[in-house]
N, C-alpha and C positions, 0 to 999 in steps of 0.2 A: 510369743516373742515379747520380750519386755521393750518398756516405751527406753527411746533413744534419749540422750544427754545432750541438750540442748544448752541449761548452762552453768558452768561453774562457778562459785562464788570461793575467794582469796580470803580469807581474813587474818590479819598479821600485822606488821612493821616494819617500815625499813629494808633492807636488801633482803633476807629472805621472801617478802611478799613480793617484793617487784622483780625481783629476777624471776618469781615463779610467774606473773600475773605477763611476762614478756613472752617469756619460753612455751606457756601453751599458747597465747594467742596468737604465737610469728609459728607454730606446727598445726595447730587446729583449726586455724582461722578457714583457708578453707573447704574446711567443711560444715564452714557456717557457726561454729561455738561461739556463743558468749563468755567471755570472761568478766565476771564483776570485783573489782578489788576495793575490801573495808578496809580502810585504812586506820590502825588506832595510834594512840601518841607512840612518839619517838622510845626507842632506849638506848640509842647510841648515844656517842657523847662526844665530844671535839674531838679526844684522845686513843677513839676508834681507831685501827687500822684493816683491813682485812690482806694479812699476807697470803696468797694463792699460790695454788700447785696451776703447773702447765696445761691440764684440762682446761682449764676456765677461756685459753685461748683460743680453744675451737670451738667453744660455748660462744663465746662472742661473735666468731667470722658467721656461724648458725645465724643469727641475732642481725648480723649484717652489723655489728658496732665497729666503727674507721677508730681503730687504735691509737694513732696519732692526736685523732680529737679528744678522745676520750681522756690520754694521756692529759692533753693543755687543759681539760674543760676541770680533772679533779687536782690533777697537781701529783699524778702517780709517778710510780718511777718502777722500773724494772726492776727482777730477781732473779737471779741464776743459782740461789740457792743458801744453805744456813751454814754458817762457822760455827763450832759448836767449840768453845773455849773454858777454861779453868780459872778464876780469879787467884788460888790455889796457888798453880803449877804442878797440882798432884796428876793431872793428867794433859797427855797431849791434846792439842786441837786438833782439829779435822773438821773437814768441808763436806757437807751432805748435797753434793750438787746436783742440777737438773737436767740429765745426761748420761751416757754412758761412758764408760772407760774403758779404752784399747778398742780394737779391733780382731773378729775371728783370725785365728794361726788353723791353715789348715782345716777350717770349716768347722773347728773347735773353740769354744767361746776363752777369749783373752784372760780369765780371771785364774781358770786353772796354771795358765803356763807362767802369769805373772808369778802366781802359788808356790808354784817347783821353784821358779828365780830366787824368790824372796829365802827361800831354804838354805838356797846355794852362795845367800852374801848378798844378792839383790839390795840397795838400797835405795832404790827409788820408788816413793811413795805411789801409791795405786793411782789416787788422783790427780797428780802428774800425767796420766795419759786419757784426762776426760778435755776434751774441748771446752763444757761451760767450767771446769774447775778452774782449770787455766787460765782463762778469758777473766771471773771471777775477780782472780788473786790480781789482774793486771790492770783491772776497773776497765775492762770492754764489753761490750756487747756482743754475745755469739750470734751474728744472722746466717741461717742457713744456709747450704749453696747445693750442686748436685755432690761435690765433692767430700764435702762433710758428711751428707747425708751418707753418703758410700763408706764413709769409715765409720759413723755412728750418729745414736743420737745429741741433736743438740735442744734440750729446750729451756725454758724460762716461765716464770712466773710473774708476778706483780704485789708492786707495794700502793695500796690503793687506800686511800683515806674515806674510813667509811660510810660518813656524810655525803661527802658531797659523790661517789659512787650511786649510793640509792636515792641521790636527787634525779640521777642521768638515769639508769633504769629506769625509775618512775616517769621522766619526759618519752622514754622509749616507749612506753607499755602503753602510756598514756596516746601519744602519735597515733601507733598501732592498732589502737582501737578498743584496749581496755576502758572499762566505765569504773569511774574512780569515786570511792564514797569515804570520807572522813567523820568519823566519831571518835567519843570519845567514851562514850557507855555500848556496853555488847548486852542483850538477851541473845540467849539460841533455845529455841523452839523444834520439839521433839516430836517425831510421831507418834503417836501412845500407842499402835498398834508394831510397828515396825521397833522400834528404838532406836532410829537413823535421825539423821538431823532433817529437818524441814524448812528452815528459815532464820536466818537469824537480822535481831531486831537493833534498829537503830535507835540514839536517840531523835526526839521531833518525831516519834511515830511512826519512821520508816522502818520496812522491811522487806529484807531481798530472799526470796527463794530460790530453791535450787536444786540439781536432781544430784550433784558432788559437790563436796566441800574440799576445800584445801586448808588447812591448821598451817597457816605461819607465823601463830605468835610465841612471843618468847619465853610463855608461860602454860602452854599446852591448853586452851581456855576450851578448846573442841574435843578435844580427843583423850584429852585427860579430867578437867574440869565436865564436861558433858556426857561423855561417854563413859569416862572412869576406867579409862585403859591405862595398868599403873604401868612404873616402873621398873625393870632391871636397872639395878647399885652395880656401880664398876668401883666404888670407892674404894674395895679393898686393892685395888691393882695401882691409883697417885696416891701422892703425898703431899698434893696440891689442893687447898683446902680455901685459899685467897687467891685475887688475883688483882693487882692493880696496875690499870690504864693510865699513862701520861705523853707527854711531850717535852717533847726538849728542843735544842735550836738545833737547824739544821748543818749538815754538812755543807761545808764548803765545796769540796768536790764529794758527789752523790756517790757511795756505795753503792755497788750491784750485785750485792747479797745483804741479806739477816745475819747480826751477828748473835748466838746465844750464848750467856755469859752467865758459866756456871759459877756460884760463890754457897760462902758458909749456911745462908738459912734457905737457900733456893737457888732460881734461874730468872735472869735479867735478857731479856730482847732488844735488841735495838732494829728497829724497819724506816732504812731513811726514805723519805720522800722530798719532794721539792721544794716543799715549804718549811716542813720540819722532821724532827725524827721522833717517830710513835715510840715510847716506851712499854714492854709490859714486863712486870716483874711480878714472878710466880712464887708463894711461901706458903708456908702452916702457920696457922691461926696460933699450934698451940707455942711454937716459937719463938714468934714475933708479934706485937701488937700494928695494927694498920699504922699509927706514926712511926712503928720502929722501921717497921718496911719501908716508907716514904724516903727516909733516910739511905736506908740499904739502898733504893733503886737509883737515886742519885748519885749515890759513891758509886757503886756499878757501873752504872753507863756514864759516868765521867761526865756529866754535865748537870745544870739544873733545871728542874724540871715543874711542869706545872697542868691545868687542868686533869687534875688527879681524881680520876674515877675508881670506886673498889667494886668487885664484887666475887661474890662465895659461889662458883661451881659445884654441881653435885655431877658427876660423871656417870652416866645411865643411860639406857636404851627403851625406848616405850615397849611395852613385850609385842605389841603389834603396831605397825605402822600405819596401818589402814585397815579401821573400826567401822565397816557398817558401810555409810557413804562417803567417809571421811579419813580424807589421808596424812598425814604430817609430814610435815617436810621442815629441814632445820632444825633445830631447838628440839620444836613438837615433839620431834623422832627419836632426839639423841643430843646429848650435853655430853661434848668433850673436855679432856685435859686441855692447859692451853698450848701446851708444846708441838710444835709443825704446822698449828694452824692449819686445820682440816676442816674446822666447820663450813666454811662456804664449799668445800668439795664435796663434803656431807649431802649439801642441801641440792648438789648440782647432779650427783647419782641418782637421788629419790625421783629427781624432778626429768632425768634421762632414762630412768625404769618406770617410772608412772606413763611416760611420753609411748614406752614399748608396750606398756598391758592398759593402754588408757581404754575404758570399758565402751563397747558399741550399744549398751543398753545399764537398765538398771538395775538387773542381772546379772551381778558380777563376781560372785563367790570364787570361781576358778582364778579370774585376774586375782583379786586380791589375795588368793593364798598365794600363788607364786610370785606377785611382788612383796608379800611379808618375808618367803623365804629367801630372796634374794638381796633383800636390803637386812635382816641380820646378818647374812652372811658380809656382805660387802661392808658393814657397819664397824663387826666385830675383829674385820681384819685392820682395819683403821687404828680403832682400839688396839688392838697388838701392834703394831709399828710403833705407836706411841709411850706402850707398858714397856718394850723392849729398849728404850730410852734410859728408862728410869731403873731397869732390872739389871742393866748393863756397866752402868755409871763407876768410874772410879776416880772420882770426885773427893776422896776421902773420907774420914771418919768423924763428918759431923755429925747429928742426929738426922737430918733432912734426908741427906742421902745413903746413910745407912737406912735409915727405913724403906726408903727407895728400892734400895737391894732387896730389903726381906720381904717386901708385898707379894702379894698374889700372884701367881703367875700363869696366864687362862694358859688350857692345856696344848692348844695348837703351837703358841709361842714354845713352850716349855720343847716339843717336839721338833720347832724350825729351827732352835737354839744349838740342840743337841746334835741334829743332823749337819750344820753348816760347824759345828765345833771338829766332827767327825771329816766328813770331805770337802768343806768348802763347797756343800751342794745349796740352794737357796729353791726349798720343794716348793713347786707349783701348787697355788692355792686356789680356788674359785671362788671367784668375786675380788679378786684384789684391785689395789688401787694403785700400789708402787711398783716399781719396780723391781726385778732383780737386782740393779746396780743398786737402788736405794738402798735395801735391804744388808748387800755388801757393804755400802760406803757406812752404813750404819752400825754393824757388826765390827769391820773393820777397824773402824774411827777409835769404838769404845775399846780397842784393844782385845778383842774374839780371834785366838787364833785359830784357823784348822789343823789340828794333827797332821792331815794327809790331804793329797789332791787325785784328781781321777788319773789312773796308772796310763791312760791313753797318750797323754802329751810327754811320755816318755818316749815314746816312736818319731819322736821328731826332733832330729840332731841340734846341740844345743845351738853350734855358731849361726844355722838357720835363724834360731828364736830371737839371737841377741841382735842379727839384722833388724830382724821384724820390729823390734825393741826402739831400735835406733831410730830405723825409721819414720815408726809411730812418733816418738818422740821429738822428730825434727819437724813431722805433718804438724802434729799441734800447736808450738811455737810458730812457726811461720802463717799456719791460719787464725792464729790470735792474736799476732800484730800485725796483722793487714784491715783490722777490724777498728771501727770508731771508738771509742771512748764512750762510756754511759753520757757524761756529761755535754758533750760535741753530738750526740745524737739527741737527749732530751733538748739542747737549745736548737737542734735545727727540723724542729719540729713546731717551735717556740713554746718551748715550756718556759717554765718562770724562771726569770733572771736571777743568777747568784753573784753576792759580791762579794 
């Protein structure tokens, strides 16, 4: 029997490290694990934001983090989801909300019979009948109830400024009983018999051993740097090649969603928070120069803008995610496009699969093939929701998104595409992250329509469906203003004052 893992050592920056250095020590503790977390300099930058999917909320209540505080302590602000707009007018907007739309008719899911309507003259928008879309478009907050819950779901996200987020992680992890080491120089020390990591050095002489390693830096320094575990290139799938961080002043009354704001050399983000609103604006190198972009993202998001951070993505997947003793999480693992902002969900799957195969010894060959093959797969579907963005786009005939159109297109997508253009079906996939409605509101948005719907919701008389319709329609409206304001909820919580 191999000897048991006593303790694991972090090494990384910023929220990846410390959401990982929290998450084992608040599920292993105990069993007595140490967690040691090396902390090396920062790479975020004022202009940071981390826009979050709805998972991260049950990540948190895990964690025991009081939402409220956490909300006053960074100056976050809630999200029910992203507008996806056209500076153009060559294409409609649409709302990619956090939630579902409609309710089963007849123990059959709402999207077909909307399908058949829409054939028949229907002119009400699909997300018209999501609670958080609704809620959304009206600047409220969707809090759940039993009621909601019974016609669907309702969830949300967050706009979290991502300084001062992994300051409060770090005060958690630290509480907790993480042991916290700062440098500023890494050695990693190898076993020459094994070729597993053995310890990695500090500067001043120190050195922390360990029987697993976790790679949270944002340069792969373990597991690609030590190990030499390369990468799979997604490059041919974006067209995103720059990416620059800024800020701009806030809103007056807060938004509760992302808006993204497609224009001629790319896509502009705006994630308001309390203090102000993150910019990021996504382009090609070979289009635009970094000052010509600065410009573009300011005319874009309508305001002016400042601590302007750039940096050049390369989209890839490490070909394994756990090399030896050492696992990656974040970055390490996988560099995404910036569009939906997935990477901190990225690093919250690894770190929710590592938690399921976390090894009872130092014998772990079985665990880690099956958490390699379950984090490609879970990786690459990410990846596809994302390529499907860009491959869908009618956006015009700039070069940006003409190129968009003609990239790569991984084979699973090419297949979801085909089959949902066929019946509005959205096939189940293993390992997924989003949902069916996502995937709908996504397809839908970019203008995908289905030829056909499933012949079954023809068995059910129409004047039945257009009740149902009505219904629905009057449930959503009246449970969406009965609901606070974003703004009337961030201050009665005391968030920061707006004038």
């Amino acid at each position: 029997m191999s000897a048991p893992i006593e303790t694991v050592v972090i090494v990384g920056s910023d929220t990846t490290l410390w959401l990982a250095a929290a998450v084992l020590r608040n599920a292993l503790r105990p069993a007595g694990l140490a967690v040691e977390a090396v902390e090396l300099p920062a790479t975020l930058r004022p202009a940071d934001v981390h826009a979050t999917l709805p998972p991260l909320e049950a990540l948190h209540a895990q964690l025991r983090i009081d939402e409220k505080a956490l909300l006053r302590s960074t100056g976050g602000a809630f999200s029910l989801g992203q507008n996806f707009t056209d500076t153009s007018g060559a294409a409609t907007a649409f709302l990619h909300a956090y939630g579902s739309c409609g309710a089963p008719i007849e123990d059959r899911e709402f999207f077909a019979y909307w399908l058949k309507a829409r054939r028949l003259g229907l002119g009400v928008p699909l997300d018209d009948f999501s609670l958080t879309a609704s809620a959304a478009r009206h600047g409220r907050l969707m809090i759940p109830d039993d009621e909601t819950d019974r016609y669907g779901r309702a969830d949300y996200g967050y706009h979290l400024p991502a300084l001062a987020y992994a300051r409060s992680l770090k005060m958690l992890a630290i509480r907790d009983g993480v042991r916290a080491h700062e440098t500023s120089a890494l050695g990693i020390a190898l076993d020459p018999d094994r070729g597993t990591i053995k310890a990695v050095e500090l500067e001043g002489g120190r050195r922390i051993e360990g029987q697993l390693f976790i790679d949270a830096t944002a340069d792969a320094r373990l597991i690609g740097r030590a190990l030499g575990v390369r990468v799979e290139s997604w490059r041919d799938h974006f067209p995103v090649d720059r990416v620059l961080a800024a800020t701009g002043p806030r809103f007056a009354s807060i938004p509760i969603y992302a808006e993204v704001r497609a224009s001629e050399g790319g896509w502009t983000a705006l994630h308001p928070t309390q203090a102000a609103t993150h910019v990021v604006h996504a382009y090609a190198s070979a289009s635009a120069s970094d000052e010509e972009a600065a410009v573009a993202a300011a005319r874009a998001a309508g305001m002016p803008i400042a601590d302007i951070a750039i940096r050049s993505p390369e989209p890839g997947r490490r070909e394994s995610a756990w090399a030896g003793n050492c696992v990656a999480i974040g970055a390490a693992a996988c560099t995404f496009d910036p569009v939906h902002g997935v990477d901190l969900h990225a690093a919250q799957l690894g770190l929710v699969h590592l938690l399921s195969f976390f090894p009872a010894g130092t014998d772990h060959a079985a665990e880690r093939a099956e958490y390699n093959r379950i984090m490609r797969s879970g990786l690459c579907r990410l990846r596809d929701f994302q390529s499907a963005h860009y491959a869908l786009n009618r956006y015009g005939d700039a070069p940006f998104w003409t190129t968009a159109r003609e990239a790569v297109l991984p084979a699973e997508l090419a297949q979801d595409i085909a089959t949902f253009r066929a019946r509005g079906l959205v096939a189940p996939r293993e390992d997924e992250s989003f949902s069916p409605d996502s995937w709908r509101a996504l397809f839908v948005g970019h203008g995908t329509v289905p030829e056909s719907y499933i012949p079954a919701v023809d068995t059910v008389p129409a004047d039945m469906v257009k009740e149902h319709f009505r219904r629905m329609l009057g449930f959503v409206r009246d449970q969406v203003m009965r609901q606070p304001t974003h703004d009337q909820y961030l201050d009665g919580i005391g968030g920061a004052s707006r004038g």
